[in-house]
C-alpha positions in Angstrom: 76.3 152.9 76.7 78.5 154.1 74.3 78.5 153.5 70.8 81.7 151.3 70.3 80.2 148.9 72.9 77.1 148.6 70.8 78.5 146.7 67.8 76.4 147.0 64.1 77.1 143.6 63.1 78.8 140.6 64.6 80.3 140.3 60.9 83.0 142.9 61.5 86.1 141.7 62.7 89.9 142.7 62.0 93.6 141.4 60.8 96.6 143.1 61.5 94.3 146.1 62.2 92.5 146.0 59.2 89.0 145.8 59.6 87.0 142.9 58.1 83.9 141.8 56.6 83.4 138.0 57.8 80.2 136.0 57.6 79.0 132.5 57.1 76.8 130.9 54.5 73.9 129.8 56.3 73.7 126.3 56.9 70.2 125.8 54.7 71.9 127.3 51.8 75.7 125.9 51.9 75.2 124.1 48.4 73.9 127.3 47.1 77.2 129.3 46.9 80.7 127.8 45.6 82.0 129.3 49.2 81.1 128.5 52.8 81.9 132.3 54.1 82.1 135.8 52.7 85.5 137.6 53.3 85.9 141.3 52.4 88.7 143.4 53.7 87.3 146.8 54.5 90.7 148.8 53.7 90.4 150.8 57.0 91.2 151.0 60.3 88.7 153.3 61.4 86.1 151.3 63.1 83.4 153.9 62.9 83.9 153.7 58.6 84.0 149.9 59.0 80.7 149.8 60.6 78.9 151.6 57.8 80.6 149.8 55.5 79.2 146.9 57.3 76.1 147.9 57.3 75.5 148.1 53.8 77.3 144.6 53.3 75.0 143.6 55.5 72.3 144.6 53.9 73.3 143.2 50.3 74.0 139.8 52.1 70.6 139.7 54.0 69.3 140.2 50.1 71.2 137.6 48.8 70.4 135.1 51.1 66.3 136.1 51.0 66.8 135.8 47.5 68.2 132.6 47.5 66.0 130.8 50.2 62.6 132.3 47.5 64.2 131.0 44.7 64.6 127.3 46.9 61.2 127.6 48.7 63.0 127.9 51.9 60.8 130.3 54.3 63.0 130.2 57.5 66.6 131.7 58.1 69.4 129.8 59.9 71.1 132.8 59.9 68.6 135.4 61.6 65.3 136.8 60.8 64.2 137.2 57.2 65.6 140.6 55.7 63.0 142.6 54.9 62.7 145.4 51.7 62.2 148.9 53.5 62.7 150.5 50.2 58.9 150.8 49.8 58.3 151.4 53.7 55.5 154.6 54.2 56.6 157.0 57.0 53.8 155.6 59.5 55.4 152.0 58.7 58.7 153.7 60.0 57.4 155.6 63.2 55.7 152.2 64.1 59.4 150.5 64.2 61.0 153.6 66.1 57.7 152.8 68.6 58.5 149.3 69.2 62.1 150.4 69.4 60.9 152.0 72.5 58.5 149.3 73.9 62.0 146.9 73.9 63.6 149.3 75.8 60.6 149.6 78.1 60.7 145.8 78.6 63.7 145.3 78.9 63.9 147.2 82.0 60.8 145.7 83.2 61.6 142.2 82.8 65.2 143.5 84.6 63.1 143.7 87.8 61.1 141.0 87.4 63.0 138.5 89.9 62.8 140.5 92.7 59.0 141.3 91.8 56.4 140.7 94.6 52.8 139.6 93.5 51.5 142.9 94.9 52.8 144.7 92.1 51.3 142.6 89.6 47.6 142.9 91.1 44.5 144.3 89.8 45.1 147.4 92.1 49.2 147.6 92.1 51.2 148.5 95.5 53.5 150.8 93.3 55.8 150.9 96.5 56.7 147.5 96.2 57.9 148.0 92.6 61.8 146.4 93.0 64.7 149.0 92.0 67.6 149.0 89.7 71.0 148.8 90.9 72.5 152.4 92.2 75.1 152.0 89.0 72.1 151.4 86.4 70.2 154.5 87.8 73.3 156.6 87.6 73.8 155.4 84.1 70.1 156.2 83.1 70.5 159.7 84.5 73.7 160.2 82.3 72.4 159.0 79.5 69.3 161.3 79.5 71.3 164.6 80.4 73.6 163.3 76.9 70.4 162.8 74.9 68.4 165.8 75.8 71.1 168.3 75.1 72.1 165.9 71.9 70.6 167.6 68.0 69.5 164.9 66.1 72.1 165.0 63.6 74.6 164.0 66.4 72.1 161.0 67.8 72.2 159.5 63.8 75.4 159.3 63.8 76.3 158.5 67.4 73.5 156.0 68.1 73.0 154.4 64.6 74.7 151.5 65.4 72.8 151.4 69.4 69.3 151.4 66.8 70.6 149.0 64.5 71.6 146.4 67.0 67.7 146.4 67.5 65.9 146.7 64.9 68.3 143.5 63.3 66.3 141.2 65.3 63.4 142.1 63.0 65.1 142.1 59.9 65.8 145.7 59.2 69.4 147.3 58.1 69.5 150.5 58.4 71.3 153.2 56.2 71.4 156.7 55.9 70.5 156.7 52.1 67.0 156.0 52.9 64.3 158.2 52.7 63.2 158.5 56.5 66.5 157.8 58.3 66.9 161.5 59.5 62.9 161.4 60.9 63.3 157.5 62.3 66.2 158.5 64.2 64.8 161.6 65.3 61.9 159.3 66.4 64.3 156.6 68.0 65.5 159.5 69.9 61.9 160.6 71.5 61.5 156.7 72.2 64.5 157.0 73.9 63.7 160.2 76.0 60.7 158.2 76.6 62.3 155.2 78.2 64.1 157.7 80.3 61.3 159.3 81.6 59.4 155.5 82.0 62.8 154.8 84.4 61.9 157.4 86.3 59.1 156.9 87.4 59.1 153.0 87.8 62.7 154.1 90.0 60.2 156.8 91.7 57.8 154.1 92.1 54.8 156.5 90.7 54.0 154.5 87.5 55.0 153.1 84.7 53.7 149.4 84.4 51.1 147.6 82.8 52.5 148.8 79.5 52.3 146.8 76.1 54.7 144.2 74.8 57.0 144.8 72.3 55.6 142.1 70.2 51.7 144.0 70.5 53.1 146.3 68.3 51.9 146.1 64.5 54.3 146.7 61.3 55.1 144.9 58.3 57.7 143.0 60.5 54.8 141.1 61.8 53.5 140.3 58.4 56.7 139.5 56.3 57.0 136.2 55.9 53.7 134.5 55.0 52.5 136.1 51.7 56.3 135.5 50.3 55.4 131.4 48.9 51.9 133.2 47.0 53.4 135.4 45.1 53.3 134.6 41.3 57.2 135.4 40.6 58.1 132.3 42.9 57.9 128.9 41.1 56.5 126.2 42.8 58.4 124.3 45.9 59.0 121.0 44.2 57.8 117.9 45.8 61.4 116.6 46.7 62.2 120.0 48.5 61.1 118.7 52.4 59.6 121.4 54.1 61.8 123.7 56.7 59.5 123.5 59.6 60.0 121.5 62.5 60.0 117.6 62.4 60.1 114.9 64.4 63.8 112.8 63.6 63.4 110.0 66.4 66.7 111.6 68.6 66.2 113.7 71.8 68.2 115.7 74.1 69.6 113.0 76.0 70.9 111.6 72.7 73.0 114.3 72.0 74.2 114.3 75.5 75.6 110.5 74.8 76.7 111.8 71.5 78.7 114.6 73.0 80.2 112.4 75.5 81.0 109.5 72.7 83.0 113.1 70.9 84.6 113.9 73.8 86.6 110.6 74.6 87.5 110.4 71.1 89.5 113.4 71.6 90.7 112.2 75.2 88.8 115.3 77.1 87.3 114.7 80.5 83.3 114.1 81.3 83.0 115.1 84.5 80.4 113.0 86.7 78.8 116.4 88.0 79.0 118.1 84.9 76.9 115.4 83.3 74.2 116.0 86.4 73.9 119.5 85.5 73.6 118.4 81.9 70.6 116.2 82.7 69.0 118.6 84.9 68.8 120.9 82.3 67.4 118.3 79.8 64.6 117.4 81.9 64.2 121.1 82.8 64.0 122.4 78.9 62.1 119.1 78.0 59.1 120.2 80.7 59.0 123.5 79.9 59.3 123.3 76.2 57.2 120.6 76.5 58.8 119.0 73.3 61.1 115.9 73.5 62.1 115.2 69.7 65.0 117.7 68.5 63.8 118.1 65.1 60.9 119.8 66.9 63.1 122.4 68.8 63.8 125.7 67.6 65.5 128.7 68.2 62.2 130.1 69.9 62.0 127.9 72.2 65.5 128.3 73.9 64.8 131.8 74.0 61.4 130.8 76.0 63.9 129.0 78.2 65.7 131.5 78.5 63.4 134.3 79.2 61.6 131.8 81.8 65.1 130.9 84.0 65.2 134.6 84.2 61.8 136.1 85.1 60.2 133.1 87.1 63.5 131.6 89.1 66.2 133.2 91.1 69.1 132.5 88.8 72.6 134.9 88.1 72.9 135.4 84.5 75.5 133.3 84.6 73.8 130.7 85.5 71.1 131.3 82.8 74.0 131.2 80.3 75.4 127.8 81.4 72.2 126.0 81.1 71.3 127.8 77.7 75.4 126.9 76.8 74.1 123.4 77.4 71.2 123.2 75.3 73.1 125.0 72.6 75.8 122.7 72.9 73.6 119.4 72.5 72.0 120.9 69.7 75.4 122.3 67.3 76.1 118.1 68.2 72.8 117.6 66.6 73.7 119.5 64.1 77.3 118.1 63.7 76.4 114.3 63.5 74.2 115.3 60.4 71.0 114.7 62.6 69.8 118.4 62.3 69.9 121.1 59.1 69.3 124.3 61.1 71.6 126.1 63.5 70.0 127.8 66.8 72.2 130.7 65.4 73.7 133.3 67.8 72.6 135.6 70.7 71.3 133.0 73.0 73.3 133.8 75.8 72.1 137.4 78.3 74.9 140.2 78.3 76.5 140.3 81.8 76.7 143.8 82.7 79.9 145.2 83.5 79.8 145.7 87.0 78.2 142.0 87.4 81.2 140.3 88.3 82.5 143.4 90.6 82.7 142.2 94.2 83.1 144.1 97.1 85.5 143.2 100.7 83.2 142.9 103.6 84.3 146.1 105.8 85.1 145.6 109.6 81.8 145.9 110.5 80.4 143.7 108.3 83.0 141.0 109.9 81.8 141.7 113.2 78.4 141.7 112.6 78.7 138.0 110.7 81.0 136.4 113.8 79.1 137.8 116.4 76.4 135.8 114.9 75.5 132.7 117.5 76.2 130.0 114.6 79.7 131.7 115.8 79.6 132.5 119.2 76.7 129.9 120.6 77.2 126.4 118.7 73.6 127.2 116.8 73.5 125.4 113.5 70.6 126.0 110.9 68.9 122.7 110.3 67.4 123.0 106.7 69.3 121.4 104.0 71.2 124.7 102.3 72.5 126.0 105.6 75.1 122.1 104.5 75.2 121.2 108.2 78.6 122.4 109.8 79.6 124.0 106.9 77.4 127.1 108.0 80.3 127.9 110.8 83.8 126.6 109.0 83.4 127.6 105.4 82.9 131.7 106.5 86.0 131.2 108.9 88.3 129.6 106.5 87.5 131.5 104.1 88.2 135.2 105.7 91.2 134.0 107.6 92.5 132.0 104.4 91.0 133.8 101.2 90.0 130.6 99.9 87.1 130.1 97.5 84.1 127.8 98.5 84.8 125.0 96.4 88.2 124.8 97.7 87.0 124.7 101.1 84.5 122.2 100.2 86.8 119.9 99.0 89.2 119.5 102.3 89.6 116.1 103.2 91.9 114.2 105.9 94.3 113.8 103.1 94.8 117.8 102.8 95.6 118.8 106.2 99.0 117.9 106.4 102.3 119.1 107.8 104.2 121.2 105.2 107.4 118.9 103.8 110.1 122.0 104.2 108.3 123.0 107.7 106.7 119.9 109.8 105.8 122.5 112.6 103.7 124.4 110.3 99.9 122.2 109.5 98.6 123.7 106.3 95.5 122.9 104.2 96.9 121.5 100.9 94.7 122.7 97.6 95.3 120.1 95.7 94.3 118.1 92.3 94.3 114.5 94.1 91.3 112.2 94.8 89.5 113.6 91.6 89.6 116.8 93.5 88.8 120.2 90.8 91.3 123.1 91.4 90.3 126.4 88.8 93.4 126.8 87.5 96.8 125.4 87.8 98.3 128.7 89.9 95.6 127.5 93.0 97.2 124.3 93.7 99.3 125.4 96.7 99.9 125.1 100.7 98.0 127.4 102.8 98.9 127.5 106.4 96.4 127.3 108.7 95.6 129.8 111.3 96.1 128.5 115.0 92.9 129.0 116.6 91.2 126.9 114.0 92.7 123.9 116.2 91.4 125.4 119.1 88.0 125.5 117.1 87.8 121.7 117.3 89.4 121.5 113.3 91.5 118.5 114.6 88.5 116.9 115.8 86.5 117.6 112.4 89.7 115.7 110.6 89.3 112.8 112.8 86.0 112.1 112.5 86.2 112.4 108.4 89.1 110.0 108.7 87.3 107.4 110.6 84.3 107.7 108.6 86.3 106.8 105.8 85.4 109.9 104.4 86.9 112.0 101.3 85.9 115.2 102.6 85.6 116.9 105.6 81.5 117.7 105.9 78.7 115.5 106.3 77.2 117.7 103.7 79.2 116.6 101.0 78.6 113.4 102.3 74.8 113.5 102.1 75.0 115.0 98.1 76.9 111.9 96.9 80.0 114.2 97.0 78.5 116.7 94.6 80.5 119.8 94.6 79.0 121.7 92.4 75.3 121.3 94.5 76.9 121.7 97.9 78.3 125.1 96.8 75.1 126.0 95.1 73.1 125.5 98.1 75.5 126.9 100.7 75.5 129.8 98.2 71.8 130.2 98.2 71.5 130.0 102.1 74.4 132.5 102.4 72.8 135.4 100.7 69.7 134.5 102.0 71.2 134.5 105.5 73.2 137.4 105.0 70.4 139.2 103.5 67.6 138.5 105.3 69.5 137.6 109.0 71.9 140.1 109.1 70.5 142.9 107.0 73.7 143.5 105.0 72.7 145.1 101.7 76.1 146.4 100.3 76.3 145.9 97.0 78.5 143.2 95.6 79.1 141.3 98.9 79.2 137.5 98.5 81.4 134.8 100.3 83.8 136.2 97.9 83.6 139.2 100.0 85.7 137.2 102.2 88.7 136.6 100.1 89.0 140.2 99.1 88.9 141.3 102.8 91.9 138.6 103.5 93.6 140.2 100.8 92.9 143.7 102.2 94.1 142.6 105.2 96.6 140.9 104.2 98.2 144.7 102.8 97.2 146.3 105.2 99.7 144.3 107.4 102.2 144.9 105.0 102.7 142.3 102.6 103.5 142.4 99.0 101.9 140.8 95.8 104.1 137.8 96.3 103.0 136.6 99.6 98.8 137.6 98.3 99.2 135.6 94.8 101.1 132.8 96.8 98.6 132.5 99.4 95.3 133.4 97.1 96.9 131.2 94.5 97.2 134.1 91.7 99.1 133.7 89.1 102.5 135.2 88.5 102.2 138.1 86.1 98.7 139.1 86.6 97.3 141.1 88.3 96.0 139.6 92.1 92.5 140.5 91.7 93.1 138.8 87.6 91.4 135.0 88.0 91.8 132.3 85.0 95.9 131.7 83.8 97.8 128.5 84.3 100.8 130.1 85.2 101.9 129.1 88.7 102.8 131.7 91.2 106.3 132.0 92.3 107.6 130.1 95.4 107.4 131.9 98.4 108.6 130.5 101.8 106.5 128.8 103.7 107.7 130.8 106.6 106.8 134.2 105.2 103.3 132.9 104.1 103.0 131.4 108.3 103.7 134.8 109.2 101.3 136.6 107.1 98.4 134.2 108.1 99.1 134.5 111.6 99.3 137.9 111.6 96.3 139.2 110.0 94.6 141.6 113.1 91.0 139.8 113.0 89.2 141.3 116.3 85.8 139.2 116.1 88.1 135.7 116.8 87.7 137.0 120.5 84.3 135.3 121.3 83.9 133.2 118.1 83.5 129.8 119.7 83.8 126.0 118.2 80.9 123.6 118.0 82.0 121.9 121.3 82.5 125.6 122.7 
């Protein structure tokens, strides 16, 4: 990673180029200063001199605040951990912090494979050839990173990967600063833990060791011991009696109490509560409350959304983005906690996991990979999957609409009667209509649009799915949407989960960063291919007009294209595996 993605301090920021010093007052220590932030311009533009000026603002404020909180009898920080005085830190108290420096790196890694750990590893005698791998990009980037640090003095590695350190050792209190007396032998020590790492990755990629190693938090320093003697010593007066104490306490409001609250805020201010939004909301609650095992918000600390945290990703089979939405909602209930004057503390900040860069990269499934999925028999023999995920008939349209359409799931999902219609300027030309109406959810205003539909699809029996929603009285096409209360958000979760399950397991495709997204990026592959320009793509994919078509998120509409041009495009996409694809009835 290099340095300037590794930032010293999520105080720096910059105006008009200028770099800045901005941080908050802590919340338990607001009516101790005349200001609620500090604000220092940095008078540079250089953002390697702003970071070390940083650093050492950093430092005097972590003082400042320490001080502050003693001379209050407060023990805990809203703001991070309690800064602790180095000055009088012995080499060995050093070379223990550069060693658990290391073991987070170590665990990192480990707890990186942890979802796709089988029990075999974890046994008393472990099958090392079952250890799971990293990712062909994260072992490419370790093997960089080592040739860089091996040839690397250590001079260069202070001053290149000062900031990497720093971003660690913060969690524990510690700024460094190259006027101390050890910085040139820590780093040099931060270095070997790094080599050390290296050579860890290695072998757990090798599969010839490296497990069973201890936890970061086994490791002893006088991080582990800073905070209790602090209230005993003699140049601290007292805590008066009136001063309550900054532990956890029960205040009579739970989680679901700040969900109302939220709600209550948000219809003040005219924004919507979406129905399924609030089930994910509540899911969440009674997921954090069981695990947790706490129900009163006055008794929840940052700890234990970390725990969360930590448990959604090493013991369930979640994205980090999914991680990050349920810690977003805990976060959220509890800054309304904190809002409505019902909490003191903050959570404070990095709650959420780091998506790695190449964690939103998806790949187009190749020709091969088409055939290989439509020569399937839920394509080519009317077999269905009966468990609940596989959503019923979905199993066979949502793959076909989606590769001759590049249409996202949720789109898909939400087809109706009312959205396969004739188009106004072409009555010969039936299109499926992505649309806001019947409470429908469309990502961004550029995807509402006409899509026409590729012929075969009728000869698929698509009419006949129409029909039957439309004399069920039904908003949407499938019965699975039907059977989960007309839940997007589930359906597409589960079809999701059976779909790289399927694809995974089924088919043996293993190509990195194939999903059903795959399909849309091989529509608009094909889509080229044939020809077409970036108009008819963004009209069709619903891509906004001026950015880029693989660019997802504006509310800029995409021009008008004629629906004649967009006809011809669909139809004539070359898709080979339509052949022997046959409909339900077929």
């Amino acid at each position: 990673m290099a340095d300037d993605d590794m930032p010293v301090t999520s105080h720096l920021t910059s105006r008009n180029g200028v770099c800045q010093y901005v941080r908050r007052v802590p919340e338990d220590l607001r009516d101790a200063f005349t200001f609620a932030r500090v604000q220092r311009s940095l008078r540079t533009r250089d953002h390697m001199t702003a970071r070390q000026a940083a650093l050492a603002l950093d430092q005097e404020w972590d003082r400042r605040f320490a001080e502050a909180r003693l001379q209050r009898g407060l023990a805990s920080d809203a703001d991070g951990p309690t800064a602790l005085d180095t000055g009088s830190w012995s080499w060995e108290e050093w070379q223990a912090l550069a060693g658990w420096f290391g073991a987070v790196l170590q665990e990192e890694d480990w707890r990186a494979r942890l979802q796709q750990m089988p029990g075999s590893v974890l046994a008393v005698s472990p099958d090392l050839d079952a250890l799971p791998r990293r990712s062909n990009r994260d072992v490419k980037d370790h093997i960089a990173r080592e040739a860089s640090l091996r040839a690397m003095k250590v001079s260069t590695y202070a001053a290149e990967r000062m900031s990497f350190v720093q971003g660690y050792v913060r969690r524990l209190g510690v700024s460094l600063s190259r006027t101390l007396p050890y910085h040139e032998r820590f780093m040099a020590a931060c270095l070997g833990a790094e080599l050390a790492y290296l050579d860890l990755f290695r072998r757990r990629e090798t599969r010839s060791g490296g497990i069973n190693l201890p936890h970061p938090d086994t490791i002893p320093g006088p991080w582990r011991r800073a905070v209790a003697p602090l209230a005993t010593t003699a140049a601290v007066p007292p805590v008066p009696s009136s001063v309550p104490a900054s532990g956890p306490r029960p205040i009579g409001k739970t989680l679901a109490d700040c969900a109302l609250k939220w709600q209550e805020n948000r219809r003040i201010v005219k924004k919507q509560v979406r129905p399924e939004y609030l089930r994910e909301m509540d899911n969440t609650i009674a997921d954090f409350t069981a695990h947790a095992k706490l129900r009163d918000i006055g008794e929840i600390g940052r700890r234990h959304v970390l725990a969360y945290r930590d448990h959604l990703g090493s013991t369930k089979d979640y994205a980090i983005q999914t991680i990050n939405k349920k810690i977003g909602f805990i976060s959220s209930l509890m800054a309304t906690a904190l809002n409505a004057g019902w909490t003191e503390i903050a959570l404070g900040g990095e709650l959420f996991l780091e998506i790695p860069e190449d964690e939103d990269h998806r790949e187009p499934y190749s020709a091969a990979e088409l055939q290989l999925i439509f020569g399937h028999p839920i394509f080519t023999a009317g077999f269905r999957f009966a468990r609940v995920k596989a959503c019923g008939e979905l199993q066979f349209w949502l793959p076909l609409i989606a590769c001759l359409h590049g249409m996202i799931s949720s789109e898909i999902m939400q087809l109706g009667p009312d959205t396969v219609l004739p188009h106004p300027d072409a009555p010969d030309i039936l299109c499926f209509v992505v649309t806001k109406a019947g409470d429908r959810r469309v990502k961004t205003l550029a995807r509402r649009r006409w899509v026409p539909i590729r012929k075969e699809l009728f000869d698929l029996g698509l009419n006949d799915l129409v029909e039957t929603a439309r004399t069920a009285d039904r908003p949407f096409l499938w019965s699975a949407m039907a059977s989960q209360a007309d839940d997007v958000t589930r359906v597409s979760s589960y079809f999701s989960s059976f779909w790289a399950d399927f694809t995974r397991k089924d088919l043996k495709i293993e190509a990195e960063g194939t999903t059903l997204y795959s399909f849309r990026h091989a529509f608009q592959d094909e889509i080229s291919r044939i020809g077409h320009g970036d108009e008819i793509k963004k009209a069709l994919m619903g891509h906004a007009e001026g950015g880029m078509t693989g660019r997802y998120g504006t509310k800029r509409r995409p021009r008008v294209v004629n629906i004649h041009d967009l006809d011809e495009a669909v139809q004539g996409a070359v898709w080979p595996f339509l052949k022997t694809v046959k409909g339900p009835a077929g």
